[in-house]
C-alpha positions as CSV (number, residue, x, y, z in Angstrom):
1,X,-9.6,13.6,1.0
2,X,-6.8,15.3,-0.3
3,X,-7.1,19.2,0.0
4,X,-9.8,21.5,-0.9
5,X,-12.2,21.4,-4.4
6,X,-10.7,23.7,-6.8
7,X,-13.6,23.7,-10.0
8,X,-12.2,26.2,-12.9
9,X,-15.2,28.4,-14.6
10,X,-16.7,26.8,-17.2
11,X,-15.6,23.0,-16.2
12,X,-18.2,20.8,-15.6
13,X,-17.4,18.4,-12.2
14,X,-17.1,14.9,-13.1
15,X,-19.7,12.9,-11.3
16,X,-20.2,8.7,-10.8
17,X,-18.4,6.4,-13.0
18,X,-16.0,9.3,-14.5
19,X,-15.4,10.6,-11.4
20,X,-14.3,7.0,-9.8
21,X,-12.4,6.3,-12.4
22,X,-10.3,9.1,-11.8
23,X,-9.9,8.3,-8.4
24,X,-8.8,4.9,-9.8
25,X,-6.7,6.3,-11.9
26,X,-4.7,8.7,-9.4
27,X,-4.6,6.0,-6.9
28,X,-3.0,3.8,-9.6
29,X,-0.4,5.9,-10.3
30,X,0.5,7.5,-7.3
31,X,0.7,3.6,-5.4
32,X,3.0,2.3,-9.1
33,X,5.2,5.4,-9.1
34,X,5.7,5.2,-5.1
35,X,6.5,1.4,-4.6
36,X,8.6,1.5,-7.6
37,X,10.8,4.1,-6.5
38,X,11.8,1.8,-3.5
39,X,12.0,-1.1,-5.2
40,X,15.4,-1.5,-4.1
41,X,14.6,-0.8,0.0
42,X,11.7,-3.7,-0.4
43,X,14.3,-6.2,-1.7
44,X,16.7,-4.9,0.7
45,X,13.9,-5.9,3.2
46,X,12.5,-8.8,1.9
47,X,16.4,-10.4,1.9
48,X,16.8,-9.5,5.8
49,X,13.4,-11.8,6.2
50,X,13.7,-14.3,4.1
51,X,18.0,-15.0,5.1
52,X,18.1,-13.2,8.9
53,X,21.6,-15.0,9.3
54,X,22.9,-13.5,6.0
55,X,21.5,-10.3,6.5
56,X,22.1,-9.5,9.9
57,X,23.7,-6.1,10.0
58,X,20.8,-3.6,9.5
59,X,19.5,-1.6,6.1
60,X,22.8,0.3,5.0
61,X,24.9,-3.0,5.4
62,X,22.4,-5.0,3.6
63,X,22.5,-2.7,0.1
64,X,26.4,-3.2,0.2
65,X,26.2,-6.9,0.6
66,X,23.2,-7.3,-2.1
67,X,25.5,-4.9,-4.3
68,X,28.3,-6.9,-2.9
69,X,27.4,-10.3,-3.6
70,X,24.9,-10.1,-6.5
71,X,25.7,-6.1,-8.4
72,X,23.9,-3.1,-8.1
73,X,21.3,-4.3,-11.0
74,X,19.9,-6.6,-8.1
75,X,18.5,-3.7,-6.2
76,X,15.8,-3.6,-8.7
77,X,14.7,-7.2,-8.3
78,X,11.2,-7.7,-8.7
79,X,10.5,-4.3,-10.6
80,X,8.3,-5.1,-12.8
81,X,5.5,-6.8,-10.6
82,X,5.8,-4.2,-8.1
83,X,4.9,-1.4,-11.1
84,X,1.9,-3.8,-12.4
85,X,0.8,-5.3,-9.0
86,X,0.9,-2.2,-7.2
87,X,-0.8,-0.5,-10.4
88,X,-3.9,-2.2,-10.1
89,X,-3.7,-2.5,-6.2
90,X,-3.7,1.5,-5.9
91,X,-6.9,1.5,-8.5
92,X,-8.8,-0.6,-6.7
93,X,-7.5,1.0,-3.0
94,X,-7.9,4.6,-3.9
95,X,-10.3,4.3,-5.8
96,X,-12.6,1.5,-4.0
97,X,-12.3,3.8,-0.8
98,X,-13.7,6.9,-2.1
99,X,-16.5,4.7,-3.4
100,X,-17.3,3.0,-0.7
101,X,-17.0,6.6,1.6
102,X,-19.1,7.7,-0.7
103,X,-21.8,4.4,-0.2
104,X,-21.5,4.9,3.5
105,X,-22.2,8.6,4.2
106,X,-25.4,8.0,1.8
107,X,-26.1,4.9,3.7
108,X,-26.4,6.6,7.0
109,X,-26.8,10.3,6.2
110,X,-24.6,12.9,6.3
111,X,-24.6,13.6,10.4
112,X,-24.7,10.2,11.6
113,X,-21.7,9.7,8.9
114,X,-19.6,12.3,10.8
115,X,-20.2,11.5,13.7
116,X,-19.1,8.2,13.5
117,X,-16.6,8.9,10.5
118,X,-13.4,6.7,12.3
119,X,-15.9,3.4,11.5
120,X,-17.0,4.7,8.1
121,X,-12.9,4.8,7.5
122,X,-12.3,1.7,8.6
123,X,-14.7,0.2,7.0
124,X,-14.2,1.5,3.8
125,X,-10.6,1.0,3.5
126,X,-11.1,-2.7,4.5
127,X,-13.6,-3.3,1.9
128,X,-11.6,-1.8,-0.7
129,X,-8.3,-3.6,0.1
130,X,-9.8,-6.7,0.3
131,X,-10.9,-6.0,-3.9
132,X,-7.3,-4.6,-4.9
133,X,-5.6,-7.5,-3.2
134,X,-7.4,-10.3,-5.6
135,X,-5.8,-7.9,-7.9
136,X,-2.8,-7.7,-6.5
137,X,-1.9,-10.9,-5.3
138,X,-0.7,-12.9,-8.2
139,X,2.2,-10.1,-8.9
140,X,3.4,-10.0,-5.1
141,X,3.7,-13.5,-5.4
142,X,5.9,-13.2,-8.7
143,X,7.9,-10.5,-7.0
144,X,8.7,-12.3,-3.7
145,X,9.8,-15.6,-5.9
146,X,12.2,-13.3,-8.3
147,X,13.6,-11.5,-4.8
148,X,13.9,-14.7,-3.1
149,X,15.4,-16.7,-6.0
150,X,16.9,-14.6,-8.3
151,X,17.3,-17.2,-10.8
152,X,13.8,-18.4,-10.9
153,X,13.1,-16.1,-14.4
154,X,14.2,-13.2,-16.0
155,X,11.5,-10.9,-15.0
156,X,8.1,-10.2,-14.8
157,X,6.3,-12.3,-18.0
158,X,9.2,-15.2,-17.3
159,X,8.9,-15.2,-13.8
160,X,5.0,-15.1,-14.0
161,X,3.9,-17.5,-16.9
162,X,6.7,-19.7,-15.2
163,X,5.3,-19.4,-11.7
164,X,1.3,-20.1,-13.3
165,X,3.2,-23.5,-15.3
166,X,4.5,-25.2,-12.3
167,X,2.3,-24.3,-9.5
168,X,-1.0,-23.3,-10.8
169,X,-3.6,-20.2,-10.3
170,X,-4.2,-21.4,-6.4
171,X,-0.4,-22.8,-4.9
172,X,1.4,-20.4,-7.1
173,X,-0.6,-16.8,-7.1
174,X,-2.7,-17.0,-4.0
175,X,-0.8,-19.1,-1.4
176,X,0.1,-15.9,0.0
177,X,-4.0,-14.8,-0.5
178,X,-4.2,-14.7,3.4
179,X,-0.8,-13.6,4.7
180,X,-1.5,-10.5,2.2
181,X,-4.9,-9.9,3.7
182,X,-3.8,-10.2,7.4
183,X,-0.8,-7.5,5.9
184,X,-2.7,-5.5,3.9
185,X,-5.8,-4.8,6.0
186,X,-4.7,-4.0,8.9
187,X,-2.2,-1.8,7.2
188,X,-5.0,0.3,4.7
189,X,-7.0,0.7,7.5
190,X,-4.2,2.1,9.7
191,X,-3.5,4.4,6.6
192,X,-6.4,5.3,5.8
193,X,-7.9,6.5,9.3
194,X,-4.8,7.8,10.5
195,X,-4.0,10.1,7.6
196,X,-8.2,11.7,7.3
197,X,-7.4,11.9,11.6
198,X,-4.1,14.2,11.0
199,X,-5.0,16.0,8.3
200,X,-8.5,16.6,10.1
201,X,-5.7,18.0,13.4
202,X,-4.0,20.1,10.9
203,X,-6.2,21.9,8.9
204,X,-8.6,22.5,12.3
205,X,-5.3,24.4,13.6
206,X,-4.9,26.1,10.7
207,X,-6.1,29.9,10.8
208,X,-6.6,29.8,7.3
209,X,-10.0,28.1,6.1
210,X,-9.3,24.5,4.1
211,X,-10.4,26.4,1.3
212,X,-8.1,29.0,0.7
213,X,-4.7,27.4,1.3
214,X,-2.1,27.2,-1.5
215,X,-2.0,24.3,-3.6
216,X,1.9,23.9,-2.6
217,X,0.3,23.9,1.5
218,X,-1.7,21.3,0.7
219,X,0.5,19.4,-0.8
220,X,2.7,19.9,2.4
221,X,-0.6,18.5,4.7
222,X,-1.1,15.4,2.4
223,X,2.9,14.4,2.9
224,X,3.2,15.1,6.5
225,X,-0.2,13.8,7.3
226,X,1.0,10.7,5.0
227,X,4.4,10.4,7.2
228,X,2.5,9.5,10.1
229,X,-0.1,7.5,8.9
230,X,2.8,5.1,7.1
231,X,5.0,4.6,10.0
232,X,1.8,4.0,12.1
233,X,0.4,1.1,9.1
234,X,4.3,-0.1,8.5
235,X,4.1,-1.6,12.6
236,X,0.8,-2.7,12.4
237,X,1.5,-5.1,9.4
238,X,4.7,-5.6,9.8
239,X,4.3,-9.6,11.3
240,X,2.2,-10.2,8.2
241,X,4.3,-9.0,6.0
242,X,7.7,-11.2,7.2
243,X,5.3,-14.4,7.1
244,X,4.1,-13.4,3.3
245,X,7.9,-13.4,2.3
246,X,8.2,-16.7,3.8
247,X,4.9,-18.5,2.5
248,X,6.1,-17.4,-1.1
249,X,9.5,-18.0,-0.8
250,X,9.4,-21.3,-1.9
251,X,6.5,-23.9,-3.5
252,X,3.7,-24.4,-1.0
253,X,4.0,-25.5,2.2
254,X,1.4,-28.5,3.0
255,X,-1.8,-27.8,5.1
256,X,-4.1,-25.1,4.9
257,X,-2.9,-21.5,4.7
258,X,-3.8,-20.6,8.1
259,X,-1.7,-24.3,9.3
260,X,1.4,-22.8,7.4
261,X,0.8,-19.0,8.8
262,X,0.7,-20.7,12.4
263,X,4.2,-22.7,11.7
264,X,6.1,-20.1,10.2
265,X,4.9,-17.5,12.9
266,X,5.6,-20.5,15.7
267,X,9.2,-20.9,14.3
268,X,9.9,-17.2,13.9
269,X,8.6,-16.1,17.4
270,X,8.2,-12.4,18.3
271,X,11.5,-11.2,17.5
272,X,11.4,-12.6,14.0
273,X,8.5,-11.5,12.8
274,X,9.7,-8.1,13.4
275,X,13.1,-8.8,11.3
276,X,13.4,-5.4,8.7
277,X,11.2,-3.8,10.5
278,X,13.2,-0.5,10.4
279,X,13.9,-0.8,7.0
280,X,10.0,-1.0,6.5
281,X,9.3,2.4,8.8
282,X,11.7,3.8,5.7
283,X,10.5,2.6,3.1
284,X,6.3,2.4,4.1
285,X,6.5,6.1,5.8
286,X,8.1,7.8,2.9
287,X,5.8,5.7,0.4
288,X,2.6,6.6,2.3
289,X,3.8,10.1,2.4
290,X,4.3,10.4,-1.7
291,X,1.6,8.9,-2.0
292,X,-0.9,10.4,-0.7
293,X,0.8,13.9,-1.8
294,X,0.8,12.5,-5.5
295,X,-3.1,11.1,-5.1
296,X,-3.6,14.9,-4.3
297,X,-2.0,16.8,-7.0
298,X,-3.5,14.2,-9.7
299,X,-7.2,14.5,-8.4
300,X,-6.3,18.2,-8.8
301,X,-5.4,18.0,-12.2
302,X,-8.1,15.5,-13.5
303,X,-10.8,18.2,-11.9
304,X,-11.3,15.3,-9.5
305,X,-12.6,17.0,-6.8
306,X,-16.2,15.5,-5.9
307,X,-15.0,13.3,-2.9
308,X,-17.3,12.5,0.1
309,X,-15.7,14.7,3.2
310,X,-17.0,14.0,7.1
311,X,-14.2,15.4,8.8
312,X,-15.4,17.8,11.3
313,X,-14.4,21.3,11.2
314,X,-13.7,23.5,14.4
């Protein structure tokens, strides 16, 4: 995934834990870098959720009322968890899926692997989410309460040792647990297969081998094959994500999680759990896009380039 091997002489190929831990490390970094560039689009987002009556007017009109009502600093809300959450999430995703590719294709041999490559994707990036949200979890929780209530703390360490005080490991970090997987699944899956499907499209009507393209081409087929694959994730989760803004917007609800899910979702109706969803087609398309350009160019540079590919070529 990502573009063709490029090995300079001399360099020995990292294999096994050195070479995952690369993986990790370009997933972390490329997921960090992207989500906290639109920091201010997610709170922008989150606010047309959480208040629909307040926030009525679309994405442009909602930065001038947040800017409006609150200042300019408030766009960047939440900043910190999203760098440190989405840090370990994008170790654990990137990294976790090339892993678990990798288990697969050994699993059922190199053929039967391709030839059924759409379920080895799926279930690889389903396996791997479900790891980096544990990790994740506890800092999208701390994010949505500093959005939502911008008084709650002062910023990450406040809003986080405050949030662990009063409501514990369980009501406080993982209330949200299943909202995030019902979000997050659904959405790394769509990712995942539909950016391996259009890059597959592209490079088999290329009439240049994968091979020999340009670094800068590549880079070119990881963003526009990352476009699609975003918008495509950002409907899919898109209900999820509106009822994980509501679940953490205040303490917990009473009754189980799935009770609460049910409520919210029964209150909200169709419509509503579709509230910001253009602002999210923005904000997940570009991400995915970066994304998947910077996980590219990093593997690149760390000599990275031992990933499992079953894509068939024409």
């Amino acid at each position: 995934m990502g573009g063709p091997d490029v090995v300079i002489p001399g360099q020995k190929k990292p294999t096994g834990v050195d070479l995952y831990a690369r993986f990790a490390f370009a997933g972390a970094v490329c997921c960090s870098v992207t989500h906290g560039a639109v920091t201010p689009v997610d709170v922008v987002k989150t606010r047309i959720q959480l208040e629909p009556t307040v926030y009525n007017r679309g994405m442009v009109a909602g930065f001038r009322q947040v800017i409006q009502n609150e200042g300019a600093g408030a766009l960047l809300t939440g900043f910190g968890p999203t760098v440190a959450g989405y840090f370990l999430q994008g170790a654990f995703k990137f990294g976790g899926y090339e892993f678990w590719k990798k288990t697969f294709i050994d699993v059922l041999g190199a053929e039967a692997a391709s030839n059924h490559r759409t379920e080895v994707y799926i279930a690889s990036a389903a396996i791997a989410e479900f790891f980096a949200d544990v990790a994740l979890c506890p800092l999208e929780a701390t994010r949505i309460r500093l959005v939502s209530q911008p008084t709650f703390a002062n910023g990450l360490l406040g809003g986080f040792t405050r949030l662990l005080r009063e409501e514990g490991v369980l009501r406080g970090f993982y209330s949200g647990f299943g909202p995030i997987l019902f979000k997050q699944i659904p959405y790394t899956i769509a990712k995942f297969v539909c950016y391996e499907r259009f890059a597959e499209a592209i490079y088999n009507n290329l009439s240049t081998p994968k091979e020999k393209l340009s670094n800068g081409t590549v880079t070119a087929i990881n963003l526009a094959s990352g476009l699609g694959a975003g918008l495509v994730a950002a409907v899919v989760s898109q209900p999820a994500d509106t009822l994980l803004s509501k679940v953490n917007k205040t303490k917990g609800l009473e009754g189980s999680v799935m009770s609460r899910l049910v409520k919210i979702a029964g209150e909200l109706g169709p419509r509503g759990l579709f509230l910001g969803l253009t602002t999210r087609l923005v904000m997940v398309g570009s991400l995915t896009a970066f994304q998947f350009a910077i996980y590219g160019d990093i593997k690149r540079v760390l000599g990275a380039t031992g990933g499992a590919e079953i894509a068939k070529a024409k």
